[in-house]
N, C-alpha and C positions, 0 to 999 in steps of 0.2 A: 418811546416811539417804536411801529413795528418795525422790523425792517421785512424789507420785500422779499429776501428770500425764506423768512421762517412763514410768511404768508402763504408764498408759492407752495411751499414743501408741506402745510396742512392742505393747504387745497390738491395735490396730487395722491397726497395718502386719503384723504375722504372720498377720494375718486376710486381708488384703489379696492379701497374696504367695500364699497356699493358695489365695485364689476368682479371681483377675482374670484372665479370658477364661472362666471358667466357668459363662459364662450365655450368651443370645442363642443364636436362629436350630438350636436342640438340638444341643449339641455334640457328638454321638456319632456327628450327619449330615454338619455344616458344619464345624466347629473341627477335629477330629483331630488330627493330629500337626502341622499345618500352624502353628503360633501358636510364633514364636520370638522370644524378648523381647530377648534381650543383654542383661537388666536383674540386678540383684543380687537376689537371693532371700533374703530374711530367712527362716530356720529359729527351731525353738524352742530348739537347742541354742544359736544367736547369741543369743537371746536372753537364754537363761539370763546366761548369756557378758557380757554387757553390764551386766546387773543385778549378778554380780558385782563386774565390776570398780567400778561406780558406787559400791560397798557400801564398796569397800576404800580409793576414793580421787575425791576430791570435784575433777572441773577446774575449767578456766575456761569458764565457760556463752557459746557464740558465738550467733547470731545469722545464717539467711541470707535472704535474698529476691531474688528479680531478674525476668527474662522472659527469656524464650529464643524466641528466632525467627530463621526462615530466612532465611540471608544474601542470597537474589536475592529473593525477593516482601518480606520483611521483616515479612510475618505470623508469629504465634505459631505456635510448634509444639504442638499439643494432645497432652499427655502424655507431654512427656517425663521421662524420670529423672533426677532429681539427687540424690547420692548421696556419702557420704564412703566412700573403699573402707576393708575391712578393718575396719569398725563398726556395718556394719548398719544406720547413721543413712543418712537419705535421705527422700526423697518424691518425688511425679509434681505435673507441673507442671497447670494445670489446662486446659481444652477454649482460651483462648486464652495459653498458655504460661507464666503467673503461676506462681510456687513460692515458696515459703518455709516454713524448717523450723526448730529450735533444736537444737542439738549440746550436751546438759549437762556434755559432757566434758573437751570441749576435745582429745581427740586426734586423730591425722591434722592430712597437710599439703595434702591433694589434695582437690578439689571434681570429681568424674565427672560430666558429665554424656552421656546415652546418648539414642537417640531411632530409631526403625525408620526405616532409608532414608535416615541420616544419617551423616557422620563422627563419630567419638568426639573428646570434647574434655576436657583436664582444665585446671584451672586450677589456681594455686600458693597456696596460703591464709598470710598473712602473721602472722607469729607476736608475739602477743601483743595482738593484734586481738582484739575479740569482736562486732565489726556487719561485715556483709559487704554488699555490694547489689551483684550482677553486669547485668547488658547482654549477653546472650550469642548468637551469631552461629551458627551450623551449617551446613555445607556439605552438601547434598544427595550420594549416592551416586550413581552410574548403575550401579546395580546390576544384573547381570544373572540371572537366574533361572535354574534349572538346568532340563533340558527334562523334561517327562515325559510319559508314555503315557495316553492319553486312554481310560476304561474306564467305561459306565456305573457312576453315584452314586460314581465313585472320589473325583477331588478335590471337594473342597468351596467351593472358589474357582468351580469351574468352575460347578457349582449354582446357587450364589449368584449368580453374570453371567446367568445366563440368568433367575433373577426380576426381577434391577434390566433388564433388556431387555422383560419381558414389561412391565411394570408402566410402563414411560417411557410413553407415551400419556397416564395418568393423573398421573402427576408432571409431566411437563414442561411450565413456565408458560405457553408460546404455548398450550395446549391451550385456556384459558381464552377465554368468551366474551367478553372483555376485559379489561384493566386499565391502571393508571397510578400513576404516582409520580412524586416529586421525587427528580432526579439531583442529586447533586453532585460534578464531573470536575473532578477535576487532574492535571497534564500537567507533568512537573519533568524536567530535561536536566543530568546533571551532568557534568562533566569529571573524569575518570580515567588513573590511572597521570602523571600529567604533577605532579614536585615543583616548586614553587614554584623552585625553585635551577634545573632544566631548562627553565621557563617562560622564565626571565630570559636563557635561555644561549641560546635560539631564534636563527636568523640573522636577522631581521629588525626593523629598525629599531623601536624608542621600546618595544619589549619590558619593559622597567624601569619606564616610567609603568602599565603595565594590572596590577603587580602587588597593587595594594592589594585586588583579587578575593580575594587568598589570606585575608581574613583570617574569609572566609564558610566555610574550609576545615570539610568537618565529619570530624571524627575517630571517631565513635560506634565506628564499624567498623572496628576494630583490623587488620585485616588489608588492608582495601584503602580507605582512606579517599578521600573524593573531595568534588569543587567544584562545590557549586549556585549555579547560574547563570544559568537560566531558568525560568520556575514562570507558568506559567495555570491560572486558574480560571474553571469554569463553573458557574453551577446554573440549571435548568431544568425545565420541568413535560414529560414524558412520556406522550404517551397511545394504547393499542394497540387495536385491535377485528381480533379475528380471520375473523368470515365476516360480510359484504362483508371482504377484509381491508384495512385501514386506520390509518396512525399519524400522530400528531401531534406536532412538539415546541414548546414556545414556551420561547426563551431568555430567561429573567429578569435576570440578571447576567453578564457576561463583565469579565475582567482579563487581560490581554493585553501584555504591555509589551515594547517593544520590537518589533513586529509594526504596522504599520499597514493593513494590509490588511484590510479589515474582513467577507470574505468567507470567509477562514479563520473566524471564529466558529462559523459552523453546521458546521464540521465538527468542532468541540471536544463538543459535545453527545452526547448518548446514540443519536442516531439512525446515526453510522455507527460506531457502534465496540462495536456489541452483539455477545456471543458467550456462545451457549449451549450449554452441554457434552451437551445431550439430544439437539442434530443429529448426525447419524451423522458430518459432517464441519466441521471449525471451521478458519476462514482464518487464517493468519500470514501477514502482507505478503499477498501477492499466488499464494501457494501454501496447499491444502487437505490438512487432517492428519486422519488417524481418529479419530472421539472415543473414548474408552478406553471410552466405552459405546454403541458404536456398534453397531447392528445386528447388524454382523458381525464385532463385538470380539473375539469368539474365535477368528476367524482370524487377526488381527492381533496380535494379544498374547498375552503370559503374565499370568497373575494369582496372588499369593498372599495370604491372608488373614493376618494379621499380630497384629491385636489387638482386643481389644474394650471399649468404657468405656460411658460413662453420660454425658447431656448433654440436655438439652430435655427429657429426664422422658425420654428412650429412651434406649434401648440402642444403642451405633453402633459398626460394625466398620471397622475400618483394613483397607484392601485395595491393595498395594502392585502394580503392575503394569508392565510393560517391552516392548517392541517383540519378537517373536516372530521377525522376523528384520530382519537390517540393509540400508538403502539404502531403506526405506519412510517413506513419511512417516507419521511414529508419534512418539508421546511414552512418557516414563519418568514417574515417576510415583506417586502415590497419593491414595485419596480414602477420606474415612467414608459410611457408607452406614447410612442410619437403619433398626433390623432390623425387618421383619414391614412396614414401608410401602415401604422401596426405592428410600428418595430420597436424593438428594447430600445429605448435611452440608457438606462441604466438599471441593473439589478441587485438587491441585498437579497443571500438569503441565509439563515440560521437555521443549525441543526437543535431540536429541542433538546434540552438537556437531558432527558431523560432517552433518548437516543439507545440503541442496542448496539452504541462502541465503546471497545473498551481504551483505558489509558486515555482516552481524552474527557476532558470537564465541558469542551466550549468549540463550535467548527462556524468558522466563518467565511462565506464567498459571495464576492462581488466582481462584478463584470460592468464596464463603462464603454457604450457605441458612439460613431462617431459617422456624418455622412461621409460617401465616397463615390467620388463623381456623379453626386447627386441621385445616383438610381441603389445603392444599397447603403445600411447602417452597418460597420463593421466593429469589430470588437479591438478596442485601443488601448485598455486595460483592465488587466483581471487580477484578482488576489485572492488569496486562501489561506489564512488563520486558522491554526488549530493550538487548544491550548491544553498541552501536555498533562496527567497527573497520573500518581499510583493510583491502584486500586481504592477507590472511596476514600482519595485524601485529597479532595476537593480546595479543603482547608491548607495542605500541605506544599512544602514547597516545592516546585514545579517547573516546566519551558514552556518559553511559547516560540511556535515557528510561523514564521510570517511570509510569505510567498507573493513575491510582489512583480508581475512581468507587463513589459507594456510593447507595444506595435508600433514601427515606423515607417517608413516609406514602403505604403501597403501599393500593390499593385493587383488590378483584376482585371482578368481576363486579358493576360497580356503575353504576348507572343515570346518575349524574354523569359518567363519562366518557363513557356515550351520546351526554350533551348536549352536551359539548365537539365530540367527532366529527363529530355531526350537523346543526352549524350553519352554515350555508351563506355564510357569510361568511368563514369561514378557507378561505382554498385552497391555502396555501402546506403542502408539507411541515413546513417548517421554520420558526419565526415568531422574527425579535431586535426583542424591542423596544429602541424607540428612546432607552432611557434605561440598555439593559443596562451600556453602559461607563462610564456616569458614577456609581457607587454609591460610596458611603464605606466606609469602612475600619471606622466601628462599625455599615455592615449587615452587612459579610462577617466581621464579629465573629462576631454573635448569625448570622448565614444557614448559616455554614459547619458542615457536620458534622461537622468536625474539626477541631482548632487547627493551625495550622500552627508548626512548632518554628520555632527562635531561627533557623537557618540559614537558611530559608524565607524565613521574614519580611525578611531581609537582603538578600533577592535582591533584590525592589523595589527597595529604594535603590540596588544596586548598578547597576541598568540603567540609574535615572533618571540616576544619576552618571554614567555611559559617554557617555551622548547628546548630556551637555553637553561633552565632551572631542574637540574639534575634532580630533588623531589617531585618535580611535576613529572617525568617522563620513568620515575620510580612508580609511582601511580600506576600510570598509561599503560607501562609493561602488568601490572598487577593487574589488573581488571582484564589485558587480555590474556592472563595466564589462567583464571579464572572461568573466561568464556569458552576458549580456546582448547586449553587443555595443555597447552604446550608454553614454553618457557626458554626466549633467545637469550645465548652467551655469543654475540657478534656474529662468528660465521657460521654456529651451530644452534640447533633449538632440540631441548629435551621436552618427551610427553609425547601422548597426554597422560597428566595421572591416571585420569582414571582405570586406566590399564595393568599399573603397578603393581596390583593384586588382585586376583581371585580365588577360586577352587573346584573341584569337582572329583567326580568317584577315581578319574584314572588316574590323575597326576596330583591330588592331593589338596596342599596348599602350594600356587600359585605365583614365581615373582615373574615380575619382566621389567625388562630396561628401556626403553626406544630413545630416539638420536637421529637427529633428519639435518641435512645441509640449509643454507639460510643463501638467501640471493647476496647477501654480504662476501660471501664465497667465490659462488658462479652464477652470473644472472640466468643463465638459459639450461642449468642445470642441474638436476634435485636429483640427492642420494638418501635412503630413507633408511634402516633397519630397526631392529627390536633383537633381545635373546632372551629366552624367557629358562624358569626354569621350576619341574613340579618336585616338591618333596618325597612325595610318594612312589612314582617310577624313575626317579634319578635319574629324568634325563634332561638332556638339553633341547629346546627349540630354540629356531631362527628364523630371519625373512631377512633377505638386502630384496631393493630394489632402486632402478632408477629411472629416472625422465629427462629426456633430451626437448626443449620444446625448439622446434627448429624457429616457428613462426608464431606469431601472437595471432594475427588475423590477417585473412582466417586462417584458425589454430590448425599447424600441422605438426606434429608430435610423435616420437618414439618413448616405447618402455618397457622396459625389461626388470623379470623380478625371478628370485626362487625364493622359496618357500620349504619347510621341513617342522609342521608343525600339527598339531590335532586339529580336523577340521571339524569345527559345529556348524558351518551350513549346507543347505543342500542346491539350495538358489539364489540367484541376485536377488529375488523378493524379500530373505531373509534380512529384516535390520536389524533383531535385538540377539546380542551375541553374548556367550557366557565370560567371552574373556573383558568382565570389570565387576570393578568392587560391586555393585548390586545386583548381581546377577542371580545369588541365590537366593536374596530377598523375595524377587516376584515368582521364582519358578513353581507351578504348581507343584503341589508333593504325589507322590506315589507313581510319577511317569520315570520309568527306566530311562537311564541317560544313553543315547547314539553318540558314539564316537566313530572316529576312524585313526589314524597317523598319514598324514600326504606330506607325499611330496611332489612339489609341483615346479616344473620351468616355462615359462610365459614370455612370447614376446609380441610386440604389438605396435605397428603403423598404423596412425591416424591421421587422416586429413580431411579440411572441410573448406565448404566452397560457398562462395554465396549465393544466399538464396535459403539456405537452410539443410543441405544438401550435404551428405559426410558418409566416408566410408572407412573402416577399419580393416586390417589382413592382422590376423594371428596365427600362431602356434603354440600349441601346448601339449607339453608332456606329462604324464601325471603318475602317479605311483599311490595304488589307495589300499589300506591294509587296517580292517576296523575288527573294532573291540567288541568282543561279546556285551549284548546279544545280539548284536548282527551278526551274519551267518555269512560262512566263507566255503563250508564243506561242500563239495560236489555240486560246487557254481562257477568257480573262475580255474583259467588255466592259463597259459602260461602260450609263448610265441608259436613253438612246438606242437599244443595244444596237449602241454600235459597237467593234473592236476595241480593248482598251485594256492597259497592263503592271502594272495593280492590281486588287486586288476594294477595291469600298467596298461597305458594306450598312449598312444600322438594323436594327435587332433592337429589341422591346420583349419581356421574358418575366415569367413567373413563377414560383417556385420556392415547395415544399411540402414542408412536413421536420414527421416527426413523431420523436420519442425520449421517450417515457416516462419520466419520472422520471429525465434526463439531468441531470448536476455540473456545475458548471462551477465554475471558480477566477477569479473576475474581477480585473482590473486597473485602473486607473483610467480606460479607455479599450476596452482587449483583452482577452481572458478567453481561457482555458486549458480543453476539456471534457476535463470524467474520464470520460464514458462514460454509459453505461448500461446495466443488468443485463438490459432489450432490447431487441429488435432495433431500429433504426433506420431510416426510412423515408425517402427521399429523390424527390420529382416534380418534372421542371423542364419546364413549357411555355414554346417560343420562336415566334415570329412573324415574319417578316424582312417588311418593308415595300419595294417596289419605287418609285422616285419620290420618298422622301424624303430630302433630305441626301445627293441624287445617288446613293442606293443604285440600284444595279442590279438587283436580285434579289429575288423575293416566295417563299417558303417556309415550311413549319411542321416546327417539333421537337419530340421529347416522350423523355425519356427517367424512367426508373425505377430504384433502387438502394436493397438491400436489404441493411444489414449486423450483422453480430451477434458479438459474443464471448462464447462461456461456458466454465463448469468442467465437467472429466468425471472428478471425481475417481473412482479413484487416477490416472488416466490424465492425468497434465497440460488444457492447455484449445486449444478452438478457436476460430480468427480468420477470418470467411470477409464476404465482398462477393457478392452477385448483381447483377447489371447489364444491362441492355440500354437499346435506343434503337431511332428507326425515324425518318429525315431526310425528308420528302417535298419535292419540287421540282431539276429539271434545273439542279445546280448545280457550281461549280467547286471543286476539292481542299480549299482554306482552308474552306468552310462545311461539307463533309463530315464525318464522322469519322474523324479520324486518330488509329488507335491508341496508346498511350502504348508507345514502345520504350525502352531502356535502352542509353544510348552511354558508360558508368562503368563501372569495376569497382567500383564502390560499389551494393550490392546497394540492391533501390527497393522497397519492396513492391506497392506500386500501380501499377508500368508492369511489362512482358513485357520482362525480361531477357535474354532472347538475340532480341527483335525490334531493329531499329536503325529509328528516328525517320522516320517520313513513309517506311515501310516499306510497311505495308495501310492500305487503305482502303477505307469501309462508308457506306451509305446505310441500312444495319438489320443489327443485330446483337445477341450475347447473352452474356454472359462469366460463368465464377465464379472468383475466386480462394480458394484456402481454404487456411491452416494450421494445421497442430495440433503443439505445442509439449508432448513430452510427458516433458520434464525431464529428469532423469539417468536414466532407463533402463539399458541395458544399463550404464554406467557405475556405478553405483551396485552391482555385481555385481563389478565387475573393483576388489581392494582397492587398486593405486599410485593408477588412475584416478579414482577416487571420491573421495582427496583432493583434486584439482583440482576438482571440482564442475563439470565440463563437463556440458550436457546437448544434447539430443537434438532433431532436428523433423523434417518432413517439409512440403512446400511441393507444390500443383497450383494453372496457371491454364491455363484453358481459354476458348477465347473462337470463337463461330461469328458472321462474315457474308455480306456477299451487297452488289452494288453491281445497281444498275439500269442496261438494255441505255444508256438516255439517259445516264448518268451515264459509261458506258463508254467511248461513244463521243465523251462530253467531255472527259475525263481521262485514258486512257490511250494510251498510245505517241504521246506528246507531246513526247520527247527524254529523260523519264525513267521508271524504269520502277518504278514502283505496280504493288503486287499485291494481288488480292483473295480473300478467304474462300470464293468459293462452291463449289467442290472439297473441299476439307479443312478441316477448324480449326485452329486455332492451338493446340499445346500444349507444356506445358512443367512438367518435372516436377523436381523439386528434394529436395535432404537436404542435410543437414551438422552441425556443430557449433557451438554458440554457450557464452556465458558463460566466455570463454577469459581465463585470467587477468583472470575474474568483469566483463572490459567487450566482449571482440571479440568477431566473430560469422564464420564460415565458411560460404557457398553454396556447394552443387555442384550446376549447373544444366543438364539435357540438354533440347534441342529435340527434341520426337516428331514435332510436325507441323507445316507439313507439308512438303516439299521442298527442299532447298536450289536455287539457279539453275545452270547450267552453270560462273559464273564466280566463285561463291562457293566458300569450299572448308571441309574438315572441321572448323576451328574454329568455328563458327558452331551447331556443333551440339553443343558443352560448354562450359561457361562456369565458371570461380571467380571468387566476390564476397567482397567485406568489408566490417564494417559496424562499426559502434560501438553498443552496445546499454547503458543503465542500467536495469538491472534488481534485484530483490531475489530 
C-alpha cells in the first residue's frame, strides 16, 4: 500500500525538478540556456516507476540527514543535491547545507551527492542499516569556463554583472553614514599532513615526549585530517563613521595562550583584517586581487549563471566565475546574488594555486550577508584560510590558519555610534581593556557566538601542558636564540652571535661579548653593552647604554649611551655593518677600508602623541679621529682653532616625525613598525655648539625626508624616500654630508650601490630613491617560468649636491680625493629578479652619472647584488 506521504513527497520533487531556475531576473533575458545542474531530474515516468514498484514490494524505510560543506572554508554548501541514483529519491540541501530525506524502499547502495563547482562524491550506504547521518566534505573545482563572444543582450551573466556593478554604491556597507557591531574573531593553526608515527620518527631529540598533542587529532575530515594546536579568541565592539571618516575598536575579551606579547591583541580584532568584496581590489598577504565584482570584472573574468533558489523571502542566483586569463591576480569562484536588489548573499573565492605567493599551497575567503532593516545586506560572517607550506613542499608537512569572524548586534546609521565616535576622550584607534585577558571560561561560554567543538576546546589544555614541560620551552628558547641572535639566562640575555667575531685591516681579528638586561630584572628598564676586542691594535672597545621607557603608549622614552669604538657608518641609511662574522664574505675587493675611532655621548627624550605625531631633543658629543686614508692634516682644529688630528663637536637637535596611523609590534623594550598606509614625515634640526666640551665648531643642520609605500594594483606597488638637507657653516668632512655608498655585494636599499663610502660630499643636497615591485609580470606569461614564481622590479636613485667654495677649500685635495655633485648628479638605475626560490633577490645595477675618474675602470659602472628577501 502507498502511503500518502511518499505520494506527496514524489509529487513535490516532480514539481520541483519541472520549475527550479524557472523564476528570477525573467528568464527568457538572464537564465537561457546558460543554467546546468549535473543534478538528477525526476520525470513523471520515474515516478510512475517508483509507485509501482513501492505497490509490488514494500523495503526497508532508511533514513538520511547530514551537512555537506566545503572542504577549505568549511561553510555549508547551499543547495546541493543528495540523491540515491537510479530511484529518483533525493533532495537539495538547504541555503546552509542541511539535508535530510526518507528512502521508503530501501533500494540502492550509493548516496550521490552533486553541487555546481564542486567534485562529485558518492558514498557506500551500509546494508542493512536504516539511519544514516553523513558529515560531508566537497572539493571545489577550478573550473575553467569555455570562452565566448561578447554580443549585445547575448549572455545573461554578462547583464546580470553589469547591474550587481551598477547597484554596488548602494549595497556596499561602508556606503553607510555609519555603523557598528560586535565582532567575534578566532584564529585556529592546525598542523597537516604530519601522522603521528612520522611525528615520532622526526630527527630530533625527546620527539616521543610532544606526542600526546596527537590525541586532539581531529578526524572529521576524512580525507586530510589534521592537529589543532593553537586557537585565539577575540571579541570586541566595532565602530565606523564614514564622512569625517573614522573608526573605533574596543577589545572586550582576548584569549591568547601561548603568545605573551600583549601587542599582538589589537591585531587579532576587526580593525586590520576587514575585507570587502564591494572594493574593486581585496588584499591577500601583502598582494591585491580583483574583486569578482570589481568595476572592471568583466575584463578580468568569466562569469556563468548556474542556478537559482529562494532564501530570505528572495530569490538568489548562483553565479559561478573564473579568471579570464591566467598569471593575474584573480580568483575562481562563485557567489548568490539576491535578484532585482543585487546584493551578495554570499561569496567563495579561491586563489588559483599557481598564485605569485609564496609559503602558501591554498587561500580561501568567504563572506556570508544577511538583510538589515530591510534596506541593506550586511556582512555577518567572513573567513580566510590559508594553507601554510615550504617552498614547493606542497606534499610536505605544513599549517593551516583558519580565520573565522562573525557580526552581531549590527547597527546602522544610528545615532549611538555618533556618540561613541564623537567623544573626545577616546583617541586610541584601537582600545584593550585592561581586564580583556583575565575573563572566565563561563563568560566565553554565554559571549562566544559559537561553541567551540571538542578539539577546540582541548587546545587550551594542550598549550597550558606544553609550557609546563621544561623540553618544550628548551625548544622555544632555541629557535629564538636562532632568530633572534640572543640568548636569556633569567634576568640577563647574551648576543647576538652574530657579532662575536669579525675582522678588518685595523684591529685585525675581532672578538666581542654583548649582555643586555631582560624585563625579568626591571620591566621599564633596559641596560645594554658589548666589549670588544682586536688582535691587531690591542685595544679595547666598548658601548653601555640604556633606556628608561617611562610610558608604553603613547611611548615616551629616555636614553642614554656612550660609545668608544671604530665607527664603519656614516649614516642612518647605512645597514650592512662590518662588525659580523660575514662581513668579509660579501665585501667587494680592491675598495680601501674607511675607518675612524669615536667616541661618542648621546642622550635623548622621546615622546609621542596621538595621532601619529612625536618629537625627540638630543645631545651629542662626539670625538672622531680616523685612520688613514682619510685625511686629518690641515683640516680640523681644535676649540682654540689650532691644528689638531680630530674633530670633537656638541650637537644638541631635534627630530620631528609624523606617520599617521603608523603599527608597531612592541617588545618589551623595542618595537618593530609595520608601516603606514601614509606617507611618512621625517625633520631633524641640529645645532653644533662651539666652546663646549672642547667642541670646535658652531653650525646649523636641517634636513627633511619624505617616504611613502603604496598599492597600484594590478601593477604591483611602490617604495620611494624623498630627501634633502642643507649643512650651514665652514666645516670639516665628518660634519658634512657624507653620502651613504655601498662596499657589499649585498644589495642596501638605502645607500647608492655603485657609490663606495666617503666617496661625495655635500653641504646641500636632494635625493629620491624609488621602487616599484611589480611582481611576476612578464613571468607570469612564460608557462615553465611562472611556476617558479619569480617576480619582477625596477629600482632609481637619484641624488643632486653642491659643497660651498669654503667647504672646498677645506676639504678638498687634502691627500684624498672627495668628489662633489655640483656638475652632474648621481644616478643609478637598477632591475632584476627577486623571489628566487621564493627567498633570493637578484640587482643589476648600472651607474648613469656621473663620470668615472681617470683611474677607476669599467666595473664601477655595473654592479650584481644579492639579497635575502621574506616575502609572501
Amino acid at each position: 500500500m502507498i502511503k500518502i506521504e511518499h505520494f506527496l513527497l514524489l509529487i513535490i520533487l516532480m514539481i520541483l525538478g519541472l520549475n527550479v531556475g524557472a523564476q528570477s531576473l525573467d528568464t527568457s533575458k538572464i537564465l537561457g540556456d546558460s543554467i546546468s545542474f549535473n543534478q538528477p531530474r525526476i520525470t513523471t515516468q520515474d515516478s510512475i516507476s517508483t509507485i509501482e514498484i513501492a505497490v509490488k514490494k514494500q523495503g526497508i524505510e532508511r533514513s538520511f540527514n547530514g551537512v555537506i560543506k566545503d572542504i577549505n572554508t568549511g561553510e555549508g554548501i547551499p543547495f546541493a543535491t543528495v540523491f540515491i541514483p537510479g530511484t529518483g529519491l533525493g533532495t537539495s540541501a538547504d541555503i546552509n547545507g542541511n539535508f535530510s530525506f526518507t528512502d521508503p524502499h530501501g533500494h540502492g547502495d550509493t548516496l550521490r551527492i552533486q553541487a555546481v563547482g564542486y567534485t562529485t562524491q558518492n558514498k557506500k550506504l551500509e546494508k542493512g542499516k536504516n539511519e544514516f547521518s553523513f558529515y560531508i566534505e566537497l572539493l571545489r573545482t577550478d573550473n575553467t569556463l569555455e570562452e565566448f563572444v561578447l554580443r549585445p543582450g547575448e549572455d545573461p551573466a554578462v547583464v546580470l554583472m553589469r547591474q550587481i556593478i551598477a547597484h554596488k554604491p548602494e549595497n556596499n556597507p561602508d556606503r553607510t553614514q555609519n555603523y557598528g557591531y560586535e565582532i567575534y574573531n578566532k584564529l585556529e593553526v592546525d598542523l597537516q599532513r604530519l601522522s603521528k608515527e612520522q611525528f615520532e620518527k622526526l630527527p630530533i631529540p625527546y620527539m616521543r615526549k610532544f606526542s600526546f598533542i596527537y590525541k586532539n587529532m581531529d578526524s572529521t575530515s576524512e580525507k586530510s585530517p589534521f592537529l589543532p594546536f593553537y586557537l585565539t579568541e577575540t571579541l570586541s565592539d566595532y565602530y565606523f563613521q564614514r564622512s569625517p571618516k573614522k573608526t573605533r575598536e574596543f577589545i572586550k575579551a582576548s584569549q591568547m595562550k601561548g603568545v605573551k606579547n600583549e601587542s599582538i591583541t589589537q591585531f587579532m580584532g576587526g580593525m586590520y583584517q576587514n575585507i570587502n568584496s564591494y572594493n574593486n581590489f581585496i588584499p591577500v598577504f601583502d598582494k591585491q586581487f580583483v574583486s569578482p565584482i570589481s568595476n572592471q570584472g568583466l575584463f578580468y573574468y568569466k562569469y556563468r549563471i548556474k542556478d537559482t533558489q529562494q532564501a530570505y523571502g528572495h530569490d538568489i542566483i548562483l553565479v559561478q566565475f573564473t579568471p579570464r586569463r591566467n598569471g593575474e591576480n584573480c580568483f575562481y569562484g562563485d557567489f548568490w546574488v539576491v535578484d532585482s536588489i543585487y546584493a551578495l548573499q554570499r561569496i567563495n573565492m579561491e586563489v588559483p594555486k599557481d598564485a605569485n605567493i609564496n609559503w602558501v599551497n591554498r587561500v580561501s575567503l568567504y563572506q556570508e550577508f544577511a538583510p538589515i532593516k530591510d534596506t541593506l545586506w550586511f556582512c555577518t560572517k567572513d573567513k580566510f584560510i590559508a594553507d601554510f607550506v615550504a617552498p614547493y613542499g606542497a606534499k610536505l608537512p605544513g599549517f593551516i590558519g583558519r580565520k573565522t569572524t562573525t557580526y552581531q548586534n549590527i547597527l546602522v546609521n544610528d545615532t549611538s555610534v555618533l556618540r561613541v565616535l564623537s567623544n573626545p576622550k577616546i583617541k586610541d584607534d584601537v582600545t584593550i581593556a585592561d581586564s580583556s585577558k583575565n575573563k572566565s571560561e563561563a563568560f566565553w561560554t554565554t559571549a562566544r557566538h559559537d561553541t567551540l567543538n571538542k578539539n577546540e576546546r582541548a587546545i587550551y589544555h594542550m598549550i597550558d601542558t606544553l609550557e609546563t614541560l621544561p623540553f618544550f620551552i628548551r625548544y622555544k628558547n632555541l629557535i629564538k636564540f636562532f632568530t633572534t641572535g640572543k640568548k636569556e639566562f633569567g634576568p640577563i640575555e647574551l648576543g647576538p652571535y652574530w657579532n662575536v667575531y669579525s675582522s678588518n685591516p685595523i684591529e685585525g681579528r675581532r672578538f666581542r661579548f654583548s649582555m643586555g638586561t631582560t624585563a625579568q630584572l626591571m620591566k621599564h628598564v633596559h641596560l645594554e653593552g658589548y666589549l670588544a676586542y682586536g688582535t691587531k691594535d690591542q685595544e679595547w672597545k666598548y658601548k653601555l647604554s640604556g633606556l628608561w621607557l617611562i610610558k608604553k603608549h603613547p611611548r615616551a622614552s629616555i636614553r642614554a649611551s656612550y660609545v668608544h669604538d671604530i665607527d664603519r657608518s656614516t649614516s642612518s641609511y647605512d645597514q650592512v655593518s662590518n662588525d659580523n662574522i660575514f662581513s668579509r664574505i660579501f665585501r667587494k675587493p680592491g675598495i680601501p677600508w674607511k675607518m675612524a675611532m669615536v667616541d661618542e655621548l648621546r642622550a635623548e627624550w622621546k615622546h609621542e602623541y596621538y595621532g601619529g605625531f612625536s618629537h625627540s631633543f638630543m645631545a651629542l658629543h662626539r670625538v672622531y679621529d680616523p685612520y688613514a686614508p682619510l685625511p686629518d692634516v690641515n683640516i680640523f682644529h681644535d676649540d682654540n682653532g689650532k691644528p689638531s688630528d680630530r674633530v670633537t663637536s656638541t650637537e644638541i637637535a631635534a627630530k620631528l616625525r609624523f606617520a599617521y596611523k603608523e603599527k608597531f609590534l612592541d617588545g618589551n623594550f623595542n618595537r618593530i613598525s609595520l608601516g603606514s598606509k601614509y606617507p611618512i614625515l621625517e625633520m631633524r634640526i641640529g645645532l653644533g655648539l662651539n666652546g663646549i666640551w672642547n667642541s670646535g665648531y658652531s653650525y646649523k643642520k636641517i634636513s627633511l625626508t619624505i617616504s611613502d609605500k603604496f598599492k597600484i594594483a594590478p601593477l604591483g606597488e611602490i617604495q620611494y624616500d624623498v630627501f634633502g638637507g642643507r649643512i650651514f657653516g665652514t666645516l670639516p668632512y665628518p660634519l658634512l654630508e657624507i653620502h651613504p655608498g655601498n662596499e657589499f655585494f649585498y644589495f642596501n636599499k638605502h645607500s647608492f650601490n655603485m657609490m663606495n663610502r666617503y666617496e661625495f660630499v655635500s653641504d646641500r643636497y636632494a635625493g629620491l630613491n624609488i621602487e616599484h615591485n611589480i611582481g611576476g609580470g612578464v613571468f607570469n606569461y612564460i608557462p615553465y617560468l611562472k611556476k617558479l614564481k619569480m617576480r619582477q622590479f625596477w629600482t632609481a636613485k637619484v641624488l643632486y649636491g653642491n659643497i660651498s667654495e669654503a667647504n672646498k677649500l677645506l676639504n678638498l685635495n687634502k691627500g684624498y680625493t672627495f668628489r662633489t655633485l655640483d656638475k652632474d648628479p648621481y644616478i643609478e638605475l637598477g632591475t632584476g629578479v627577486s623571489n628566487i626560490l621564493q627567498l633570493f633577490r637578484i640587482d643589476f645595477v648600472w651607474r648613469v652619472s656621473p663620470n668615472l675618474l681617470p683611474n677607476e675602470g669599467p666595473d664601477r659602472y655595473f654592479g650584481i647584488f644579492g639579497s635575502v628577501q621574506f616575502n609572501f
